[in-house]
C-alpha positions as MATLAB code, in Angstrom:
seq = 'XXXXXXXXXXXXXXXXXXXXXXXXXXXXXXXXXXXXXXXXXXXXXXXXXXXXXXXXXXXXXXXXXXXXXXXXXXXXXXXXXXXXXXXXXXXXXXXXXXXXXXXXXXXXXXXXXXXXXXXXXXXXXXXXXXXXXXXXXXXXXXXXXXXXXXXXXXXXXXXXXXXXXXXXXXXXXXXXXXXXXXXXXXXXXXXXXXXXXXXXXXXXXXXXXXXXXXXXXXXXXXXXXXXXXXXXXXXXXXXXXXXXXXXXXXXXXXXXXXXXXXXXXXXXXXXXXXXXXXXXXXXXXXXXXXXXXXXXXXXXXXXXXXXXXXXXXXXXXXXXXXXXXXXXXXXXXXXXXXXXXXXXXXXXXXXXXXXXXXXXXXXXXXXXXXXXXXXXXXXXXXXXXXXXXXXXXXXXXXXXXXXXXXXXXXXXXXXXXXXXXXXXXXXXXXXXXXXXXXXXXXXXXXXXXXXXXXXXXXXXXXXXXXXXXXXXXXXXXXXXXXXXXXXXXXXXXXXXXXXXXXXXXXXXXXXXXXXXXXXXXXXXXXXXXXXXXXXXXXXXXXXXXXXXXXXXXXXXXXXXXXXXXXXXXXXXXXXX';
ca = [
     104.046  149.175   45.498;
     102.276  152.205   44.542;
     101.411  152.653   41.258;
     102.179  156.111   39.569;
      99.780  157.115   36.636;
     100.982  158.707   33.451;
     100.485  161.913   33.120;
      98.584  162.630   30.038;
      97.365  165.894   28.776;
      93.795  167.174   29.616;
      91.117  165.694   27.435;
      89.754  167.905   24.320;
      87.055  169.863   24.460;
      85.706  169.958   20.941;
      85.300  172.604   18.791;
      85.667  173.605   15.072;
      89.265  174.155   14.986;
      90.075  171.315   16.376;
      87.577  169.218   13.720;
      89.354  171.235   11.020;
      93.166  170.401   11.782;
      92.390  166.873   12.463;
      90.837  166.649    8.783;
      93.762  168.462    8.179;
      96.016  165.667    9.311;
      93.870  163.002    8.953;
      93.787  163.607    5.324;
      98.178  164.193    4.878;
      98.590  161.255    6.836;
      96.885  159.014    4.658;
      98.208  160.422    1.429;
     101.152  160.422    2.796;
     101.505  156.630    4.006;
     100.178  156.139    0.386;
     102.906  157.954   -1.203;
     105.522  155.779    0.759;
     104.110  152.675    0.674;
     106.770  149.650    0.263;
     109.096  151.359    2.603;
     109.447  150.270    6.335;
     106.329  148.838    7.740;
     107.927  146.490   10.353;
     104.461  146.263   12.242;
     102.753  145.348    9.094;
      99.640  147.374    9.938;
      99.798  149.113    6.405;
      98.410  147.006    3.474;
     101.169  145.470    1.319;
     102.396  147.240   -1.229;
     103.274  145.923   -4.803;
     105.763  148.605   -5.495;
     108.554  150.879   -3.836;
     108.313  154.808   -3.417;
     108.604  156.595   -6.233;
     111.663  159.206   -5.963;
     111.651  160.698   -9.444;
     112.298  164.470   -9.859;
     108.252  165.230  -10.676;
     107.269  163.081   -7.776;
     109.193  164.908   -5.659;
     107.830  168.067   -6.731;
     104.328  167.178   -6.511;
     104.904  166.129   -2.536;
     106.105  169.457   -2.573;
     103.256  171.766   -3.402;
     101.173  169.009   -1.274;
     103.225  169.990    1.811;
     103.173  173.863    0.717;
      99.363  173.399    0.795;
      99.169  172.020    3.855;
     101.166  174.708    5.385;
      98.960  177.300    4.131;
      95.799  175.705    5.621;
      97.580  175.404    8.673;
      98.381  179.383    8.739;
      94.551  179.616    8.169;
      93.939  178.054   11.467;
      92.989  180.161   14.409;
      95.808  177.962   16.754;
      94.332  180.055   20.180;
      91.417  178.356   19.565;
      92.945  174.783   19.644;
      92.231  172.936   22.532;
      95.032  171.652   25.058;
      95.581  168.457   23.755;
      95.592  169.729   19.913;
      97.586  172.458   20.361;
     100.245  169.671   21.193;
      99.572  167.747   18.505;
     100.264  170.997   15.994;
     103.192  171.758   17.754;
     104.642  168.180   16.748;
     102.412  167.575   13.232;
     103.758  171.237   12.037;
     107.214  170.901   12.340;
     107.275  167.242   10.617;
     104.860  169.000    7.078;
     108.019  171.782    7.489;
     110.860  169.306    7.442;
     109.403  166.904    4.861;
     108.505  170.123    2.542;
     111.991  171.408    3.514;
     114.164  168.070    2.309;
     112.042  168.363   -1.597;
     112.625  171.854   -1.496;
     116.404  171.372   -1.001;
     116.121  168.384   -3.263;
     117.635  165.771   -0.098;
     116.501  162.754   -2.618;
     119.609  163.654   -4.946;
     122.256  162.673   -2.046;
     119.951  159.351   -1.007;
     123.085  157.843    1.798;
     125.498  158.422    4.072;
     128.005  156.655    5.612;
     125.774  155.338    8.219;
     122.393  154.913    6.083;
     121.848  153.855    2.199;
     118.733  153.182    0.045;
     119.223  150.303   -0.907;
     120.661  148.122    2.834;
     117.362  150.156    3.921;
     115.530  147.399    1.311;
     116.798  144.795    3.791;
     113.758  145.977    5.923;
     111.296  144.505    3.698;
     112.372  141.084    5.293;
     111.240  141.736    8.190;
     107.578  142.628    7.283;
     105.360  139.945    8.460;
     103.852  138.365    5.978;
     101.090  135.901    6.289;
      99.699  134.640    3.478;
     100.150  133.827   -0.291;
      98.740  137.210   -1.100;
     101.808  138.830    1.696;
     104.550  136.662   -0.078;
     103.308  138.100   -3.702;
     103.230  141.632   -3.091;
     106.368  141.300   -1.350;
     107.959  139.569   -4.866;
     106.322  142.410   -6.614;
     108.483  144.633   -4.626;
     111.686  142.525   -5.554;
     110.504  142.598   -9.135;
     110.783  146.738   -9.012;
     114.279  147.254   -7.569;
     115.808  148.272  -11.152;
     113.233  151.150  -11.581;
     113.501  152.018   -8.173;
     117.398  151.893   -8.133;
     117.461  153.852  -12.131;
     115.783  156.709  -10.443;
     118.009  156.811   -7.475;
     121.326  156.444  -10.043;
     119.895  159.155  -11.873;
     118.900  161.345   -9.220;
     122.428  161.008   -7.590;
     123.614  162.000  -11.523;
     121.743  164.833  -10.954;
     123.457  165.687   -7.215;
     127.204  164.936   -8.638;
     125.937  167.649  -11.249;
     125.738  170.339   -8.601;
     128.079  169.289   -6.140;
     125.639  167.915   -3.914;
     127.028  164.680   -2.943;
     128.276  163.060   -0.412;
     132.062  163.913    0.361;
     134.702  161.570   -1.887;
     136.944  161.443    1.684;
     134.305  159.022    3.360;
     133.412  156.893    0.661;
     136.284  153.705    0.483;
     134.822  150.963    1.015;
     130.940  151.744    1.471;
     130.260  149.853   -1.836;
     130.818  146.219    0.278;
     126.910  146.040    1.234;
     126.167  146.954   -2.943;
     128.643  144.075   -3.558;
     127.135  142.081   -1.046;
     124.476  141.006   -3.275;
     125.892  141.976   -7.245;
     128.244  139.613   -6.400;
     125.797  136.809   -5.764;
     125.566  133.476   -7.926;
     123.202  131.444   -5.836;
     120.036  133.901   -5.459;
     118.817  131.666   -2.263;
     122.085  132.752   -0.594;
     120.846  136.608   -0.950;
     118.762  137.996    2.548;
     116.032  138.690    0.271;
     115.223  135.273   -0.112;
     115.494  133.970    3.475;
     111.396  134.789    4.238;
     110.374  132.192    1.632;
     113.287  129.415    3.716;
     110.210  128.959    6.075;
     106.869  129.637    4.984;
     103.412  129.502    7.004;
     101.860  126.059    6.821;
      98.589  127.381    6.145;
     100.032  128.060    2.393;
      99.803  124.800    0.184;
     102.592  122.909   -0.649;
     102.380  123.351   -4.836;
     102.022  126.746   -3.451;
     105.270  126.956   -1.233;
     107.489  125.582   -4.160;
     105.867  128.334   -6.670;
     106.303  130.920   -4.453;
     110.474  129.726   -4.142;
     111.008  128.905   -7.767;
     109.197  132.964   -8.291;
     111.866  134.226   -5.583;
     115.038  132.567   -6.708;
     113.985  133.614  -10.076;
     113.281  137.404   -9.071;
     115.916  138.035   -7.298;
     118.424  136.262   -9.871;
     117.441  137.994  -12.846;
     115.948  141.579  -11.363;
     117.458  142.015   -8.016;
     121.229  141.131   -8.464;
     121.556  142.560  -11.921;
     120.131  145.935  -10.332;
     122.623  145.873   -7.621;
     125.338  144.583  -10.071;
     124.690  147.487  -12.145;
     124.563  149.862   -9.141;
     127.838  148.833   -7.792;
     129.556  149.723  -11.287;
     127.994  153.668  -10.556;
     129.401  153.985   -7.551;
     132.457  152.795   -8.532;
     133.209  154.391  -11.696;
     131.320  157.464  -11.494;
     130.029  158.737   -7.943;
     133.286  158.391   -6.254;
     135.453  159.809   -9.266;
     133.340  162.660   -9.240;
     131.743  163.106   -5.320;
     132.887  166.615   -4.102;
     136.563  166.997   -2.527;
     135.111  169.703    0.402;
     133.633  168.057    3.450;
     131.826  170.854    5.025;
     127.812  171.053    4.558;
     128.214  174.850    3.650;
     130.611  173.797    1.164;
     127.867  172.635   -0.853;
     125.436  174.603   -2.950;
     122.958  177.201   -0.684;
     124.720  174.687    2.173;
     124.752  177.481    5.330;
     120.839  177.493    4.386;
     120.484  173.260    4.401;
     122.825  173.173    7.208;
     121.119  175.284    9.449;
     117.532  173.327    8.237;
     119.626  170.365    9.240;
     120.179  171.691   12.782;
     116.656  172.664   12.868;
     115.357  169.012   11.945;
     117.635  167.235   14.270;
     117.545  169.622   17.321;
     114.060  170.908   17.014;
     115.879  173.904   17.658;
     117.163  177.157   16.029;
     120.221  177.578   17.270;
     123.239  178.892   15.148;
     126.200  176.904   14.603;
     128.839  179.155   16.556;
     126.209  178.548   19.879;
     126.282  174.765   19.647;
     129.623  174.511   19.115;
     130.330  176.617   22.434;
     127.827  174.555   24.387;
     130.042  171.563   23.353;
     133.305  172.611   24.628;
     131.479  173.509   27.690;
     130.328  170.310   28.168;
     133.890  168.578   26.896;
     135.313  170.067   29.632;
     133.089  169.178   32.325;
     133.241  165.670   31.033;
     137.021  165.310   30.703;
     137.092  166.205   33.916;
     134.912  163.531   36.061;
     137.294  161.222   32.935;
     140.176  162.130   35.043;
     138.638  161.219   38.584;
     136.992  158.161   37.507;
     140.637  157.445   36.248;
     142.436  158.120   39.785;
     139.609  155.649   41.428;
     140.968  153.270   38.903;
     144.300  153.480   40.497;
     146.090  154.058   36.942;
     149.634  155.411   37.667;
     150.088  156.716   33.887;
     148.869  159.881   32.531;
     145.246  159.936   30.861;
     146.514  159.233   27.125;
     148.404  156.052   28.707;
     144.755  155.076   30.160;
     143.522  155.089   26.774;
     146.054  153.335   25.392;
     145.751  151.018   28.354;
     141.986  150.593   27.871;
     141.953  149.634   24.302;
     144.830  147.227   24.578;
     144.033  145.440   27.876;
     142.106  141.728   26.579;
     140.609  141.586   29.649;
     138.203  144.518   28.327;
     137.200  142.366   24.973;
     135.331  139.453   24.256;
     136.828  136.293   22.454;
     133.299  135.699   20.364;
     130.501  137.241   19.292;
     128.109  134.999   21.602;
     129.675  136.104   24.442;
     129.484  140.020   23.100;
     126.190  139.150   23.051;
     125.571  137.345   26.344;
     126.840  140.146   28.154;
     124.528  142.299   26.989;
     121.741  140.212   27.179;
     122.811  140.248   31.059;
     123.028  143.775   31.368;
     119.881  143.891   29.960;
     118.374  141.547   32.361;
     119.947  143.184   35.637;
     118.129  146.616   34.011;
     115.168  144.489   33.553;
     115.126  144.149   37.928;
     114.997  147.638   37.929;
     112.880  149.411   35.682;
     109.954  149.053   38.787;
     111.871  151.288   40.833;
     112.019  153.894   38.308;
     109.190  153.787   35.774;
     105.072  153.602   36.711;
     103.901  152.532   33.396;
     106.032  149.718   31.631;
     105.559  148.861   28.259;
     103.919  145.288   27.675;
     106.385  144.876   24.324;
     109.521  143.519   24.188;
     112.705  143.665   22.475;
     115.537  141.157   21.357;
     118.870  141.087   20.901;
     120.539  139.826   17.506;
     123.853  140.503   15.896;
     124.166  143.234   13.384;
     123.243  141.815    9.689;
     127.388  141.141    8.075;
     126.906  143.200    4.994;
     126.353  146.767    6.931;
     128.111  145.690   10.411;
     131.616  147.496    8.882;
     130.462  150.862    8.882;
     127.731  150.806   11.650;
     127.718  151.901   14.793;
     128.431  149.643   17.998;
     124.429  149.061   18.284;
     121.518  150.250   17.524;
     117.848  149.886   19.622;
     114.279  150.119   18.732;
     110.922  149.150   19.889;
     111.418  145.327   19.145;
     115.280  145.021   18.441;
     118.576  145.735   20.279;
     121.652  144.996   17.135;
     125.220  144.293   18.621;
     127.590  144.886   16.198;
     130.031  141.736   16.597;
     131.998  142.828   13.576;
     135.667  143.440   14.342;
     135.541  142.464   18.265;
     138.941  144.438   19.109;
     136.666  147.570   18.491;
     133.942  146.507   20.712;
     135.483  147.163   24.049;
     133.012  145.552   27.247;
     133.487  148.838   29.720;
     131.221  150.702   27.101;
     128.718  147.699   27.074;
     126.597  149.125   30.422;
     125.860  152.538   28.507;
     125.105  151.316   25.100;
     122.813  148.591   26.595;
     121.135  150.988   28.521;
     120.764  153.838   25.788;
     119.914  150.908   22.867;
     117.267  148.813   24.944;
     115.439  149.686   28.116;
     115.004  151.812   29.238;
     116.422  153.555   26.715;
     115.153  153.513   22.676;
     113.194  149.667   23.367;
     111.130  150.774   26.372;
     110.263  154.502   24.610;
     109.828  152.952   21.623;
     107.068  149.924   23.178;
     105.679  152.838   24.803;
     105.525  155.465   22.380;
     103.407  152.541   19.516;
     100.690  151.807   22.639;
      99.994  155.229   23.273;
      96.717  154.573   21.630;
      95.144  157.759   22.444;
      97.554  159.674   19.916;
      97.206  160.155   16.243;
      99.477  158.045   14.289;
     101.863  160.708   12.790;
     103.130  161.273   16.619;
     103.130  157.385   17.760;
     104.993  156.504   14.251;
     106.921  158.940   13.769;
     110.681  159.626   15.388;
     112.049  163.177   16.755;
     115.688  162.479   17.068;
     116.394  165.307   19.702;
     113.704  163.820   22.015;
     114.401  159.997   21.110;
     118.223  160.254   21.337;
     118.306  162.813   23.839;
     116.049  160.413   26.037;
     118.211  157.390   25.435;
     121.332  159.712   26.716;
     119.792  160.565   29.744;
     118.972  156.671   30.573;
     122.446  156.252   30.596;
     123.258  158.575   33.458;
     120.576  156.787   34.654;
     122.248  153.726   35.180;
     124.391  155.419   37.830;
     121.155  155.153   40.135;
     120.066  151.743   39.202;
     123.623  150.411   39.623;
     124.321  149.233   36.593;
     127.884  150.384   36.491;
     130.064  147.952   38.735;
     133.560  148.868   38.021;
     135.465  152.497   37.706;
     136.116  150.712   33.987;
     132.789  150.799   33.263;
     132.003  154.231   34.650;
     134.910  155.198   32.476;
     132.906  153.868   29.211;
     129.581  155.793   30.526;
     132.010  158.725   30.578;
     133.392  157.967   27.174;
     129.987  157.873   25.430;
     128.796  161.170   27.145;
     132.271  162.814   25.813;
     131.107  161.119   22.715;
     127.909  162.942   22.379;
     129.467  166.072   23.704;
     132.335  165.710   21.226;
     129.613  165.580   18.323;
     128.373  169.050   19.298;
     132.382  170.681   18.651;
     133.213  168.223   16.001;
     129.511  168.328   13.427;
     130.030  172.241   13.780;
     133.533  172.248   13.657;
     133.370  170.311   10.293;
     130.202  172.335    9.050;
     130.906  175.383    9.664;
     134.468  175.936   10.895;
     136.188  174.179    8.222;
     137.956  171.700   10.005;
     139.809  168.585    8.406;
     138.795  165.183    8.584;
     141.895  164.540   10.582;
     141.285  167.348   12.744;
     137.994  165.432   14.087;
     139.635  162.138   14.058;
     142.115  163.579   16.354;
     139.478  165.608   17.985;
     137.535  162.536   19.092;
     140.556  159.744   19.699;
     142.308  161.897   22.566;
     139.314  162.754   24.284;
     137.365  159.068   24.478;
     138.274  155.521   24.940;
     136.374  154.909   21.453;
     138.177  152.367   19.418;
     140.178  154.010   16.727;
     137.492  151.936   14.154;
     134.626  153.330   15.868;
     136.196  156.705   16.004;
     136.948  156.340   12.428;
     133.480  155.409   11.328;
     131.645  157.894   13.762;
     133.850  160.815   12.608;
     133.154  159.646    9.049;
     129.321  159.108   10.228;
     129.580  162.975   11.267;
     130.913  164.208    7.454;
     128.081  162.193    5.851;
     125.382  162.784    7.753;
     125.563  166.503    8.745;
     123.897  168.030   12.153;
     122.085  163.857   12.941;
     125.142  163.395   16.019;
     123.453  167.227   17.221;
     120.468  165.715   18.651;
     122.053  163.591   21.627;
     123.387  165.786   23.346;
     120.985  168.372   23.420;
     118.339  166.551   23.845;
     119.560  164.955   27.156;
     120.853  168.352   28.017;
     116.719  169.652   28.271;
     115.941  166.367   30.021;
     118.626  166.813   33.114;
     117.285  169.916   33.278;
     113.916  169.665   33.136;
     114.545  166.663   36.054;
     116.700  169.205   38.075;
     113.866  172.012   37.372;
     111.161  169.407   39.032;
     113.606  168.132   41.903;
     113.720  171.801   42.850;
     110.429  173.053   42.763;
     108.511  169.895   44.118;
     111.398  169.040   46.806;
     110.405  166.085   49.153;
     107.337  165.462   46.631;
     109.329  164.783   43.427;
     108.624  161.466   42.458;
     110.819  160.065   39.634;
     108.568  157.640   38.745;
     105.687  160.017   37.918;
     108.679  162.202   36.640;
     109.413  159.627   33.775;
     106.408  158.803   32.697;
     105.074  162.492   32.198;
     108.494  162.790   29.748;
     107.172  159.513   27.617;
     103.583  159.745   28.093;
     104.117  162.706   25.132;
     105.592  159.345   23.004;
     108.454  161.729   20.797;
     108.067  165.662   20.655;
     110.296  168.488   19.889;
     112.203  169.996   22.819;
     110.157  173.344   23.047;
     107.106  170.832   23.658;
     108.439  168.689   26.192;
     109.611  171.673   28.441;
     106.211  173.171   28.015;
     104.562  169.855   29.000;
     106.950  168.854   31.859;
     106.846  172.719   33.431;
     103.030  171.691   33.085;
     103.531  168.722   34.842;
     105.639  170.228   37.452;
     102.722  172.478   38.403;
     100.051  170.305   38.651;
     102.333  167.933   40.921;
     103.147  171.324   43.289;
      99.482  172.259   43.557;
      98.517  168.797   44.400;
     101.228  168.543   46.867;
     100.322  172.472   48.333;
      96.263  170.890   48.468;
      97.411  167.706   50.278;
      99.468  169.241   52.933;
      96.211  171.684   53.411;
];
């Protein structure tokens, strides 16, 4: 087998600009990892933190002129003068200063969840933090020991949100209190998650030491943590969702066309208007519903496409009877993508991923599964909802090669600064994993017209997200009107079409990054298919798109047009 090299930008030459935006950066990066400290570190190269983030009004603010001063030095730069592989780096570091100075200046911290997302099941990542020693175990208790500040100034900053009518909308919220309840409702504090790292400690910590460390735990999280979620619980229940807004649209909400569009321009790395994304969704809709239809004649269903549906998320054959054997099938997906990933892919990541059950307490409202660099979730909640034809494609987008292999890849790419190999575009990451389901076409993944049909389904999905975010957003539409939107067009579950549409309301442009992200992959592919012909290689394809580890869209087309180039002239040179 030959081996296909990444392709990597062209070293730096040094000069002074490039010496003065890496101090630049250099210098943010580390305040800025300060500033956050005690939020998710699950590599645990950070130093442990005694505290959570501060998310106060003032602190806010005072990120904010940080970020506004960054920007200015950044204007001061001379960017011509950046070299090749800088000029990259700025085109990914300035975009991230923007957004982050963007979500103070709109004051994001005052609506601090979503459907999908919350503060405080976030804290459950603190569990996973590998911890080490005595010293590890301490600073993690110290963490426990400030969830009632930490949760005060999130109550009060959400105060300040139901104040303006920036909250999130009262028609999504039933129900989303069960992970707060999860814990307030807690007698035993060993039963809570928080406690389970100090169920198995490190031998190297003493005995005397072990039990003191327990007795410090059970006693944390009995008298600080549960009382904090306790009293968070009775918020949310007797004052956020009385008073959360009755409107559902993003420009509903106060200066909302101007933090919807930012929205769009976070997500997408683009700047495209509402009415053109919603367009390039019923483009794509159609396109999709078609190839639904064909994939439903090769089925040989006699019935007309709603009775396929219906047919599809009835049928028992298509479900499984446990959540082990949910999960065994996609651990075997997973391993039949494993056998091909040589075929398609020079460099291969050496880290690896595994596949556990979504945690109970957020498994409700979350999606089917969820991938990163170490960790595919199944959600096994509910298995009538969890339908096997759209196993293939979510294994595919949620593990390798889809958000697990980028992910591996993206934390070894030890020649980039940090703030690109720790940081997440969505419209590059998501738009990636899209594409790697299409993928699966080539590598066979897809055995059955069933399962083609669920590959299908989630591509309608993402396509769907385009007409139904904007529709929602901008258009006014009702939360019916998307349910609808999204039930007759996919064989989604009507749960998971429930808690995606609901996903959509809460969490406004997020579902706009799939799409379009995948949408400037296939074409960047189809752009180097046609100019390099019988020298395309897809290999060397696929690693020049995550060799860049995540960038905004404008980048990547830049870089792979580069790429593209270079492969022609090489090809032009060889054949003389």
């Amino acid at each position: 087998m030959v081996l296909v090299a990444a392709f990597v930008p062209a070293p730096a030459v040094a000069n002074d600009t490039d010496d003065a935006f890496r101090a630049i950066t250099a210098r943010e990066w580390t305040w800025r990892n300060a500033e956050f400290a005690g939020g998710d570190d699950e590599d645990g190269e950070a130093a442990p933190s005694r505290r959570l983030p501060s998310v106060d009004p003032a602190t806010h603010q005072a990120r904010l002129e940080v970020w506004d001063g960054v920007l200015a030095e950044l204007d001061a730069l001379d960017v011509d003068a950046l070299s090749e592989e800088e000029r990259i780096n700025y085109e990914v570091y300035r975009p991230q200063v923007e957004n982050l100075a963007a979500s103070a200046r709109f004051r994001d911290y005052e609506m601090p969840f979503n459907s999908d997302s919350s503060f405080w099941s976030d804290l459950g990542f603190m569990t996973r933090r590998p911890m080490r020693n005595a010293a590890d175990y301490r600073a993690y208790l110290a963490q426990l020991d400030d969830v009632p500040r930490y949760f005060d100034d999130q109550i009060a900053n959400m105060r300040r949100g139901l104040k303006r009518g920036f909250s999130v909308p009262r028609a999504v919220l039933d129900g989303r209190e069960v992970s707060i309840a999860a814990v307030a409702d807690l007698t035993d504090p060993a039963e809570a998650s928080f406690y389970a790292p100090f169920k198995t400690l490190p031998a190297s910590i003493a005995a005397d030491e072990q039990a003191a460390l327990r007795r410090e735990a059970a006693e944390t999280i009995g008298k600080r943590v549960i009382p904090a979620f306790a009293k968070l619980l009775k918020f949310f229940r007797s004052e956020y969702v009385p008073k959360a807004r009755k409107t559902l649209a993003a420009e509903a909400m106060p200066d909302g066309k101007a933090w919807y569009r930012q929205q769009i321009r976070e997500y997408t790395t683009l700047d495209l208007d509402p009415e053109a994304i919603h367009a390039i969704g019923l483009a794509e809709v159609a396109q999709i519903e078609e190839a639904m239809r064909e994939t439903m004649r090769e089925a040989k269903f006699e019935g007309s496409f709603a009775e396929f549906l219906a047919f599809l998320r009835s049928d028992p054959r298509f479900y499984a009877k446990t959540p082990e054997e949910l999960l065994m099938r996609a651990a075997w997906i997973s391993k039949r993508v494993d056998g091909q990933l040589g075929r398609f892919f020079g460099l291969l990541p050496r880290g690896r991923f595994t596949i556990v059950p979504v945690p109970a307490d957020i498994a409700p409202f979350w999606t089917a599964g969820r991938g990163g660099a170490t960790t595919y979730w199944v959600n096994t909640y509910d298995l009538p909802s969890r339908p096997l034809y759209n196993l293939p494609a979510l294994t595919l987008h949620e593990s390798a090669p889809g958000h697990s292999l980028q992910g591996a890849l993206a934390g070894e790419q030890t020649g980039l600064p940090a703030f690109r190999r720790k940081t997440y575009i969505s419209a590059y990451g998501e738009g990636w994993a899209l594409y790697t389901e299409k993928l699966g076409q080539e590598m066979g993944i897809y055995e059955t017209p069933y399962e083609e049909f669920g590959r299908l389904t989630y591509a309608m999905w993402r396509a769907a997200r385009l007409v139904i975010d904007t529709g929602i957003h901008h258009k006014g539409w009702t939360r019916e009107q998307a349910l609808a939107y999204l039930r007759d067009r996919t064989a989604l579950s009507e749960h998971e079409v429930t808690t995606e549409v609901d996903r959509y309301i809460s969490w406004p442009a997020q579902a706009l990054s799939y799409k379009l992200g995948e949408l400037s992959i296939v074409g960047l592919r189809a752009e180097a298919e046609r100019e390099l012909g019988e020298h395309f290689d897809i290999r060397a394809f696929h690693d020049a798109v995550l060799a860049l580890g995540s960038v905004p869209l404008p980048v990547l087309e830049r870089q792979i047009r580069r790429f593209i180039a270079e492969a022609r002239d090489k090809a032009a040179e060889a054949s003389g």
